[in-house]
C-alpha positions as YAML, in Angstrom:
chain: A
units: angstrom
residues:
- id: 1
  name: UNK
  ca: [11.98, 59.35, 85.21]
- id: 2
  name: UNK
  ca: [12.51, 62.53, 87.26]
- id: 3
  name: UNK
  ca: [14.70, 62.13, 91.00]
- id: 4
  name: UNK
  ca: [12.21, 61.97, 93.22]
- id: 5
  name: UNK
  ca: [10.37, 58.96, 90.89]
- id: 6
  name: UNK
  ca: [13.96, 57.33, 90.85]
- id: 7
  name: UNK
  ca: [14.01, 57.95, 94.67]
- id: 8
  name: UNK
  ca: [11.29, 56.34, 95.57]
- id: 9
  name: UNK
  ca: [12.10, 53.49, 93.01]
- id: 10
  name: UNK
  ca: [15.37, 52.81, 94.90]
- id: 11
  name: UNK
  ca: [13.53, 52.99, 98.41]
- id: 12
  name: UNK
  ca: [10.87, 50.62, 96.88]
- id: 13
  name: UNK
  ca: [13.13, 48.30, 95.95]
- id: 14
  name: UNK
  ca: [15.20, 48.04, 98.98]
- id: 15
  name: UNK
  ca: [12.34, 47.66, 101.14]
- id: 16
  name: UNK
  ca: [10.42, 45.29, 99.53]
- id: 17
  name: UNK
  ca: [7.36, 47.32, 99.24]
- id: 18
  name: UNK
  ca: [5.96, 50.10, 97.04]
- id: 19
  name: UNK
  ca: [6.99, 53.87, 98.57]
- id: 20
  name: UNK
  ca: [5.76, 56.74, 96.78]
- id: 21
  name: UNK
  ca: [7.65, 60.14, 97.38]
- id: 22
  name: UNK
  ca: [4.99, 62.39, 98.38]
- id: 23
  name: UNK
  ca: [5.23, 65.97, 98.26]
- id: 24
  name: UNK
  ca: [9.24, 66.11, 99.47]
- id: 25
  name: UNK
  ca: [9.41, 68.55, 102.38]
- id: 26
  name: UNK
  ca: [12.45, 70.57, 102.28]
- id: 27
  name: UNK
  ca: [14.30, 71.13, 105.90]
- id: 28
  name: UNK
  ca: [17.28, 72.71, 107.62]
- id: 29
  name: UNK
  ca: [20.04, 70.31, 106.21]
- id: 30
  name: UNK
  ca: [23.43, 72.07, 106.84]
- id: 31
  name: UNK
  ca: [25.36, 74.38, 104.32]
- id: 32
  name: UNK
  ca: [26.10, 71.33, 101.66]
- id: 33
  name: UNK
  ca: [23.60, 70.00, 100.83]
- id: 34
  name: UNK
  ca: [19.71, 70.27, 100.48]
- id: 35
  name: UNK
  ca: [17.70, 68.11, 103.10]
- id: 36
  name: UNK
  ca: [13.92, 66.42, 102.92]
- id: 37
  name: UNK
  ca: [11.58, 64.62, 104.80]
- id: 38
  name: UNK
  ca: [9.83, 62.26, 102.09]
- id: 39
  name: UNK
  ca: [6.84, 60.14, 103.02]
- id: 40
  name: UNK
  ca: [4.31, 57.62, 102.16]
- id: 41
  name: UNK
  ca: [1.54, 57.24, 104.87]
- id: 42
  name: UNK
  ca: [2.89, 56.69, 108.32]
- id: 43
  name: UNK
  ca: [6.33, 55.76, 106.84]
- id: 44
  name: UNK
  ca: [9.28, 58.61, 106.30]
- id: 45
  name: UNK
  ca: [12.62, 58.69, 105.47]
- id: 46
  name: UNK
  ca: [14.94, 61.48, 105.64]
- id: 47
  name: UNK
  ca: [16.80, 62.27, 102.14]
- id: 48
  name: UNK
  ca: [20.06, 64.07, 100.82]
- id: 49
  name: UNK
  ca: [20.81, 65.56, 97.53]
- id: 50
  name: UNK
  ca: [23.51, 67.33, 95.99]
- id: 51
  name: UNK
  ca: [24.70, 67.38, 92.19]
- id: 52
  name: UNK
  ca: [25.32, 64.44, 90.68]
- id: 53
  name: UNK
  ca: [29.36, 64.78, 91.15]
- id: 54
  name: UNK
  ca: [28.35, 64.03, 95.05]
- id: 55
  name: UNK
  ca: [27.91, 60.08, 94.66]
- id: 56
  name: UNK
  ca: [30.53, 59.18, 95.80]
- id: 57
  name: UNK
  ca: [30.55, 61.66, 98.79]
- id: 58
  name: UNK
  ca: [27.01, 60.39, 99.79]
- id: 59
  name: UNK
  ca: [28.25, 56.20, 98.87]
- id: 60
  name: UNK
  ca: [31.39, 57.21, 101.74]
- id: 61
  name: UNK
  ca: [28.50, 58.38, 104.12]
- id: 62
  name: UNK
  ca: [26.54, 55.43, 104.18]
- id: 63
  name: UNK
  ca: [29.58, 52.89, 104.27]
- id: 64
  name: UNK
  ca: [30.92, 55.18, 106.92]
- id: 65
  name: UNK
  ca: [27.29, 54.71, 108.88]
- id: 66
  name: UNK
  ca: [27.05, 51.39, 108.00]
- id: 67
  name: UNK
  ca: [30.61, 51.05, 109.98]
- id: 68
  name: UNK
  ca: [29.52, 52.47, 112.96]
- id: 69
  name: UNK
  ca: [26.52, 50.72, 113.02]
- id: 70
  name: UNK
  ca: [28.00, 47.31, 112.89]
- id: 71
  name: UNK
  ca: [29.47, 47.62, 116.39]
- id: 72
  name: UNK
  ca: [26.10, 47.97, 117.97]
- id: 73
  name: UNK
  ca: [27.66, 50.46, 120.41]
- id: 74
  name: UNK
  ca: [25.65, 54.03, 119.70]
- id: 75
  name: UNK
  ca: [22.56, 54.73, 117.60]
- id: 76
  name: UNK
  ca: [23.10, 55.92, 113.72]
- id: 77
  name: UNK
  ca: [20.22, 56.63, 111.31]
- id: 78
  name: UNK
  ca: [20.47, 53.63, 109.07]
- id: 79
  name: UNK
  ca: [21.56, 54.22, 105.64]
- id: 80
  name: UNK
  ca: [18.83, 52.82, 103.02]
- id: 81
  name: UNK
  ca: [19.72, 53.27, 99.83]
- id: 82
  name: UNK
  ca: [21.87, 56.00, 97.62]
- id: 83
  name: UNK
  ca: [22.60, 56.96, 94.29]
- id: 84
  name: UNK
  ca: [22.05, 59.41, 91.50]
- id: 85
  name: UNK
  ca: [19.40, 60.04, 88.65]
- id: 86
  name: UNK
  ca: [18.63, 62.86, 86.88]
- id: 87
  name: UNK
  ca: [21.79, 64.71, 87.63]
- id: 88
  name: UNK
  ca: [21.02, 64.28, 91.14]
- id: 89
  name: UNK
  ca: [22.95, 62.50, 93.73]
- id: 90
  name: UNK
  ca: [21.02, 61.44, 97.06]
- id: 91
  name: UNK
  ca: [21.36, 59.64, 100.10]
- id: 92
  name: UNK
  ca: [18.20, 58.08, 102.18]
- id: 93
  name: UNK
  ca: [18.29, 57.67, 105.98]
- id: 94
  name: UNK
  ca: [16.33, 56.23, 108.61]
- id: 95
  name: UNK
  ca: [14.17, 59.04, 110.06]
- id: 96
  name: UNK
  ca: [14.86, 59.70, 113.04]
- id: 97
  name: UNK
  ca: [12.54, 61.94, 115.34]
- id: 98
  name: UNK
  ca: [14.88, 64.19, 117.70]
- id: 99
  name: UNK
  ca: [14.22, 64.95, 121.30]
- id: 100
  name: UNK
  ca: [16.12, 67.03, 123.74]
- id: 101
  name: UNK
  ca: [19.27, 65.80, 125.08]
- id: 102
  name: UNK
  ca: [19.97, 66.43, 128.53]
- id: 103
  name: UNK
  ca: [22.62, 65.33, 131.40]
- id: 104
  name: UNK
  ca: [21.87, 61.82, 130.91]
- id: 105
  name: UNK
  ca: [22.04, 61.86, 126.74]
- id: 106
  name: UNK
  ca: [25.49, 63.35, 127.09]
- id: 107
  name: UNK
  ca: [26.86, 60.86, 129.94]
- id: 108
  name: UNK
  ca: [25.30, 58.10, 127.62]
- id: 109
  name: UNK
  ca: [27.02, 59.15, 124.70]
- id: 110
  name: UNK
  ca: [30.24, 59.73, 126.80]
- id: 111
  name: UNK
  ca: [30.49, 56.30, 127.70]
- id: 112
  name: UNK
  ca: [29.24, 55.07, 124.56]
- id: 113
  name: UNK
  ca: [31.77, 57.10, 122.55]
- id: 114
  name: UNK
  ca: [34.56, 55.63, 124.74]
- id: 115
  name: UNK
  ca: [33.29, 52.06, 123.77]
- id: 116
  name: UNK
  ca: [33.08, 52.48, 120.28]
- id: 117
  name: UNK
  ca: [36.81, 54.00, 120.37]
- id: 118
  name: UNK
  ca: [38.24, 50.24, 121.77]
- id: 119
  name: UNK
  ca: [37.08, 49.06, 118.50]
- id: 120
  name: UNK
  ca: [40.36, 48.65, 116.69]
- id: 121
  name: UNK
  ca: [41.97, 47.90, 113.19]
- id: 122
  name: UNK
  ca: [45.73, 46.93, 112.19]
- id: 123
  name: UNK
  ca: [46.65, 50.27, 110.57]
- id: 124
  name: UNK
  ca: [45.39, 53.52, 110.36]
- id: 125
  name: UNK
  ca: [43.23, 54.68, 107.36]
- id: 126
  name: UNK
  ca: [40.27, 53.70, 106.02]
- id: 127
  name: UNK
  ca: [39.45, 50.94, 102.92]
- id: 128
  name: UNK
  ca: [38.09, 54.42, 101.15]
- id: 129
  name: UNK
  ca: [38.76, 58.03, 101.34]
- id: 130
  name: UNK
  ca: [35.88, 60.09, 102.03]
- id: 131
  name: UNK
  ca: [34.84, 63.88, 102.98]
- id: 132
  name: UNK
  ca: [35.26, 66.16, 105.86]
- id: 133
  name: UNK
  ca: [32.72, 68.49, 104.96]
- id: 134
  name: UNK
  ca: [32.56, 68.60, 101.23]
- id: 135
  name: UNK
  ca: [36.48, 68.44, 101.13]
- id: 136
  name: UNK
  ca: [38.52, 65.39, 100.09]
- id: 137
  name: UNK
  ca: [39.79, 63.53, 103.30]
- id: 138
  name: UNK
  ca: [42.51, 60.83, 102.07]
- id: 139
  name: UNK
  ca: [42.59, 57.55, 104.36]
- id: 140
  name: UNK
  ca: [45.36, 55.74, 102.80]
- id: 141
  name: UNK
  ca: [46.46, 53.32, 105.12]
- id: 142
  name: UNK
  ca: [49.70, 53.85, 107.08]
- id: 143
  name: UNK
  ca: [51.48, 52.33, 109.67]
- id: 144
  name: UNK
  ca: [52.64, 54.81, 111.84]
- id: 145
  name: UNK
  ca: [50.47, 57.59, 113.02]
- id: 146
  name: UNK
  ca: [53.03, 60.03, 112.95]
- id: 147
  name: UNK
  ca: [53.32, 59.52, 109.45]
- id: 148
  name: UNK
  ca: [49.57, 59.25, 108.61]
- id: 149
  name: UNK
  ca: [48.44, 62.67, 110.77]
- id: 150
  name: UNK
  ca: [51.49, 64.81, 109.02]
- id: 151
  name: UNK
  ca: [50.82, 63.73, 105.63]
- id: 152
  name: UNK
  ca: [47.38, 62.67, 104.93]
- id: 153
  name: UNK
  ca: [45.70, 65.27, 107.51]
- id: 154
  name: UNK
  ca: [47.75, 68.24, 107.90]
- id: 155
  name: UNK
  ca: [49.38, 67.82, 104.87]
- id: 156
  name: UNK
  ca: [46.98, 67.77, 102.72]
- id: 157
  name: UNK
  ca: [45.21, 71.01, 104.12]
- id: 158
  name: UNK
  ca: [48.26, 72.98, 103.92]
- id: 159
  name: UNK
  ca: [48.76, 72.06, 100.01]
- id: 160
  name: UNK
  ca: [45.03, 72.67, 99.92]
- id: 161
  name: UNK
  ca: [45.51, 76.04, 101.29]
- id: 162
  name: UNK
  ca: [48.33, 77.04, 98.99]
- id: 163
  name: UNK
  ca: [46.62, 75.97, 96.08]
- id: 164
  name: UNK
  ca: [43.45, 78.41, 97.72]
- id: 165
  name: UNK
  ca: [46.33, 81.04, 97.55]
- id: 166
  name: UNK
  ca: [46.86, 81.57, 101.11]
- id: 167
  name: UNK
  ca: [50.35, 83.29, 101.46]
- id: 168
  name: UNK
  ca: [52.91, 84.83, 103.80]
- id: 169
  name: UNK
  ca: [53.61, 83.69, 107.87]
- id: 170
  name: UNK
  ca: [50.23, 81.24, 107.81]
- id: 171
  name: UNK
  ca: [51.55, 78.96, 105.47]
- id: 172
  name: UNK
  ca: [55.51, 79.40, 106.95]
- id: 173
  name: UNK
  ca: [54.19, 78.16, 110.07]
- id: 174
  name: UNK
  ca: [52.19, 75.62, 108.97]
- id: 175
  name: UNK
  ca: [55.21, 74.46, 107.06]
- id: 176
  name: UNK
  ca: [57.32, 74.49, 110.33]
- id: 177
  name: UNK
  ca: [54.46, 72.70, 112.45]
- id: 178
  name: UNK
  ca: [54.57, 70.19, 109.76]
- id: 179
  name: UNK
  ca: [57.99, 69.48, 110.21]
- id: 180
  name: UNK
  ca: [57.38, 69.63, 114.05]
- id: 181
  name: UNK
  ca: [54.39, 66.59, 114.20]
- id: 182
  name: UNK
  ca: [57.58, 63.98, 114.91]
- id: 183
  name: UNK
  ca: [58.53, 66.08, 117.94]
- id: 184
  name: UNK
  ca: [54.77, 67.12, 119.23]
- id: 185
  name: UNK
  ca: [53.91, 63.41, 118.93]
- id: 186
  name: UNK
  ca: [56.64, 61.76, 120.85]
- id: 187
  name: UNK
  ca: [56.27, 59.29, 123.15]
- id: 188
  name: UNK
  ca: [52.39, 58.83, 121.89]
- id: 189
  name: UNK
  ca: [51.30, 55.43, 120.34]
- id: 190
  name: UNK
  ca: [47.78, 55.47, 120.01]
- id: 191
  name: UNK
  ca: [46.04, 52.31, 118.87]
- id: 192
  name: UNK
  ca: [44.09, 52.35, 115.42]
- id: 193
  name: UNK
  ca: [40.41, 53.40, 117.05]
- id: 194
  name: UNK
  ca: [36.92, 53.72, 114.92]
- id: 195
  name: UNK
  ca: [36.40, 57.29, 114.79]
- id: 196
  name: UNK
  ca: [33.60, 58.95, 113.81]
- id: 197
  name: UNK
  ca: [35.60, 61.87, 112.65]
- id: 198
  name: UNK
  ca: [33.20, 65.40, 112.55]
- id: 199
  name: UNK
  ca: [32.56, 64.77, 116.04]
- id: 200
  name: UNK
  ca: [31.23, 68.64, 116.60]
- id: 201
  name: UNK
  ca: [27.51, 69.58, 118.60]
- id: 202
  name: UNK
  ca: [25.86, 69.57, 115.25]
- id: 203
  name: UNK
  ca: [26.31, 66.14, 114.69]
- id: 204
  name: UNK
  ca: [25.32, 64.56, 117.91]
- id: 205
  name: UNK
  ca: [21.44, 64.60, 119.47]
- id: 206
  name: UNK
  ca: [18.94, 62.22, 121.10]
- id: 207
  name: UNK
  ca: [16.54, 60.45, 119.99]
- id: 208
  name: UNK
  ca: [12.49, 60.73, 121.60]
- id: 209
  name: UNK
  ca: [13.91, 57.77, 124.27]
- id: 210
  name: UNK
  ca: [16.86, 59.70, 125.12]
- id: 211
  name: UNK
  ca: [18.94, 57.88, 123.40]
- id: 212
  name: UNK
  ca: [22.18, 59.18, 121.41]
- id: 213
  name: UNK
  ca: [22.07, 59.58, 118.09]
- id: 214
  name: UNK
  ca: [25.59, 60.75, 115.79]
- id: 215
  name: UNK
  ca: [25.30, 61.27, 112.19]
- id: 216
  name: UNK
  ca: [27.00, 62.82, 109.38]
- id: 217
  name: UNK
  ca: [30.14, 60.89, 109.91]
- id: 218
  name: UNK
  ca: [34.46, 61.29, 108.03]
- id: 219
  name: UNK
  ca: [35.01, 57.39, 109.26]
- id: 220
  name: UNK
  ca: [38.03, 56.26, 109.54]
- id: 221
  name: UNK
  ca: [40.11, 54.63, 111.50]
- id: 222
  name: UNK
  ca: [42.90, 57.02, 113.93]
- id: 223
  name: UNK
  ca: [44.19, 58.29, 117.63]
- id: 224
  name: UNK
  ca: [40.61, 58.50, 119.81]
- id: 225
  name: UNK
  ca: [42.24, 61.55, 120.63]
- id: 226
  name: UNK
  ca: [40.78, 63.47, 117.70]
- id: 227
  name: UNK
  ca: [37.56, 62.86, 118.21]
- id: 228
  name: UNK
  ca: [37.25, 63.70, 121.75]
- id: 229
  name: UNK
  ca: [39.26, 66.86, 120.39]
- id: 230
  name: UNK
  ca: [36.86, 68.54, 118.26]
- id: 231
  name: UNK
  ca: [33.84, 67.85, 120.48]
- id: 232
  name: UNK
  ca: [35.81, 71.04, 122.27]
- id: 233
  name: UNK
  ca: [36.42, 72.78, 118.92]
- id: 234
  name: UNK
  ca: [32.90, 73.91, 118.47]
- id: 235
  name: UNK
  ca: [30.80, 73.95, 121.71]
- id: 236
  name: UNK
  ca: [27.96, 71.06, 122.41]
- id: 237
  name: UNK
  ca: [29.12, 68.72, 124.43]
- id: 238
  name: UNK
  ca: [28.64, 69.73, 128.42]
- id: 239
  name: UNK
  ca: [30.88, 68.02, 131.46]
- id: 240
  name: UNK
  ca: [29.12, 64.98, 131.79]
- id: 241
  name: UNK
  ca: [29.76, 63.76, 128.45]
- id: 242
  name: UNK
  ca: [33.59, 64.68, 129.41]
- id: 243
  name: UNK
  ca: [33.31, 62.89, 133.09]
- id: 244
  name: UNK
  ca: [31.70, 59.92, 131.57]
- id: 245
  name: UNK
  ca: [33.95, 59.24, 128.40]
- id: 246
  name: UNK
  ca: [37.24, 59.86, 130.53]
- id: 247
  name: UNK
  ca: [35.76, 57.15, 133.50]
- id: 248
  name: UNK
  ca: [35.79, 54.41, 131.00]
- id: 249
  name: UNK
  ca: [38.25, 55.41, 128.94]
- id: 250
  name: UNK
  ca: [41.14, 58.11, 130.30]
- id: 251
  name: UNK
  ca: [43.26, 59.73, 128.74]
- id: 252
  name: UNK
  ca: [46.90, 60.35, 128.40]
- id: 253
  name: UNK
  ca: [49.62, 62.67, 129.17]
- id: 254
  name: UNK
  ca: [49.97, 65.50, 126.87]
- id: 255
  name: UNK
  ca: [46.50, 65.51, 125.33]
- id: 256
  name: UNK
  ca: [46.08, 69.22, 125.85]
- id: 257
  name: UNK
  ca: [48.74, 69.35, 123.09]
- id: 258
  name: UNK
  ca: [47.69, 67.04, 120.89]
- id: 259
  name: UNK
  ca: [44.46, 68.62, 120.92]
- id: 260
  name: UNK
  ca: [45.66, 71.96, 119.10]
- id: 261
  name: UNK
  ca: [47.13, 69.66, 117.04]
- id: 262
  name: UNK
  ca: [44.39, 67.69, 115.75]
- id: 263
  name: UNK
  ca: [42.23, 70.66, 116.07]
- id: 264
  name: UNK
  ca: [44.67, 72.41, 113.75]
- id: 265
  name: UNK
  ca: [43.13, 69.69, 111.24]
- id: 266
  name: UNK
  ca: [39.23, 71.19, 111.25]
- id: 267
  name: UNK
  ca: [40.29, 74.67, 111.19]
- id: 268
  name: UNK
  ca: [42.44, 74.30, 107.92]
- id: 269
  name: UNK
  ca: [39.27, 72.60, 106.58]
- id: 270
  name: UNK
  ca: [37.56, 75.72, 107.01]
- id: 271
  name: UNK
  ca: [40.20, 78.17, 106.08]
- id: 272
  name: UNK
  ca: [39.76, 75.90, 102.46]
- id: 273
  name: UNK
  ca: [36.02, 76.30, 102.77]
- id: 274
  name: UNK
  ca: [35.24, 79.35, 103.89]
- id: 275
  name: UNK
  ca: [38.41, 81.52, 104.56]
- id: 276
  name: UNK
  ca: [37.83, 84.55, 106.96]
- id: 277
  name: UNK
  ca: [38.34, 84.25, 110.29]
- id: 278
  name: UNK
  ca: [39.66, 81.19, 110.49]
- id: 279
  name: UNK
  ca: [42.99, 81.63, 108.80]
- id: 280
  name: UNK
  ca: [43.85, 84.08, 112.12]
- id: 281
  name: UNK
  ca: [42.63, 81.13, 114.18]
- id: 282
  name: UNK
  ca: [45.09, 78.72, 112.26]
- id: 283
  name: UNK
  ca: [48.01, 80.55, 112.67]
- id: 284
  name: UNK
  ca: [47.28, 81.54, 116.11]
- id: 285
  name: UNK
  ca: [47.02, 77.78, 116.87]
- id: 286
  name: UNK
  ca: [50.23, 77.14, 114.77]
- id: 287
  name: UNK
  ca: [51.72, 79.61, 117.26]
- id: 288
  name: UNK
  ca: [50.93, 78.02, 120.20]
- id: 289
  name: UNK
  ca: [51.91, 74.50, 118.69]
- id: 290
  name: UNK
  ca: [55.71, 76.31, 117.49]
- id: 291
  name: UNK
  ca: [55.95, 77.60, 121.33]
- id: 292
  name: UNK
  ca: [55.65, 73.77, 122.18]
- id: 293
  name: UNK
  ca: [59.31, 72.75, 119.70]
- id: 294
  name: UNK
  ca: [61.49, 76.15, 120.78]
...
């Protein structure tokens, strides 16, 4: 049986009627992994593949969906079914038509964003690791944040980066921030908050109601702070997104510093992934965070 036969099998059987995948039209997926638009008469879904060595990348996504969708708070394509055949890993979605998001989308999603971050756990982690991007992110549960952020987040990235044979002052400061996340998180005792965890532009839109719509989720459980972080990393998210989320839910003292700090996070992720210009932009950042412990 060939993938997209075994595709359609799997959707079949899930939604308790026959779907044939007709003619799979490949779209604009992201740098990962290869997108389509399958469908059968008036019905669609949206569909993710990858080599077979993604399962469990693609299993993490839909659990991670499946998470945020359980609070009811903001809109998530549902997950459907996922698995492998034919040395093929895949994921099917919901399809969900896009429309433009305006003013109101991003003071929707502000406030929503702030609601789904009151939705707590005991400790911080996650019941499975998962990816940030297509690299390992490790949600071991720990109790203190402190202790979760240095070695499960930065940590990792840094050992990630000298295995990618990054030398000289990046990795020394990196090494000396890493020491420093004790002292640059001081006083701060953030509760265990649902993240969604690649909060950046790209993975945020509305749907044809206006609605917000957030998708290719790292879930796990962490400070709110990161989140709200990277949706300044990369652009997309305009001032009344910002006005709303902080109305419902403000936040605290120091945050501007926290943010280089968690930020520090992403851009380590793609120093690992893609190198270039980001490794100047991670050690400037370590530099501003090492200006912070003198």
């Amino acid at each position: 049986m060939g993938v997209w036969s075994a595709i359609g099998s799997h959707i079949s059987s899930t939604i308790g009627h026959n779907f044939n995948c007709r003619e799979p039209q490949s779209i604009h997926g992201g740098c990962i992994n290869t997108a389509h638009v399958v469908r059968d008469g008036a019905l669609r879904f949206f569909v993710k593949t990858n080599g077979d060595a993604y399962a469990a990348m693609f299993a993490a996504e839909a659990e991670g969906l499946l998470e945020i969708a359980k609070t009811g708070v903001v809109r998530v394509p549902e997950p459907i079914c996922w698995g492998a055949a034919a040395g093929t890993a895949y994921l099917v979605l919901e399809y969900v038509e896009f429309g433009e998001h305006g003013e109101d989308a991003s003071a929707a999603f502000g406030a929503q964003l702030a609601q789904l971050h009151r939705v707590a756990a005991p400790r911080f982690g996650w019941y499975r690791d998962n990816t940030i991007g297509s690299t390992p992110q490790r949600n071991t549960y720990e109790d203190s944040w402190v202790e979760f952020w240095r070695e499960h987040r930065l940590g990792f990235q840094l050992q990630l980066a000298i295995g990618n044979h990054h030398r000289g002052a990046l990795i020394t400061k990196l090494e000396r921030v890493l020491d420093g996340v004790p002292m640059l998180l001081a006083g701060h005792e953030p509760q265990p908050a649902l993240l969604h965890g690649d909060l950046w532009g790209g993975n945020f839109a509305a749907d044809t109601d206006g609605r917000p719509v957030i998708f290719d989720p790292a879930v796990y459980y962490g400070d709110r702070e990161t989140d709200v972080a990277m949706t300044e990393l990369f652009g997309g998210f305009g001032p009344h997104f910002y006005h709303a989320y902080k109305s419902a839910y403000p936040l605290a003292a120091g945050y501007e510093v926290r943010k280089t700090l968690y930020n520090l996070y992403h851009v380590l992720n793609h120093v690992n992934l893609f190198g270039g210009g980001y490794a100047s932009q991670a050690e400037r950042m370590a530099d501003e965070l090492l200006s912070e412990l003198r």
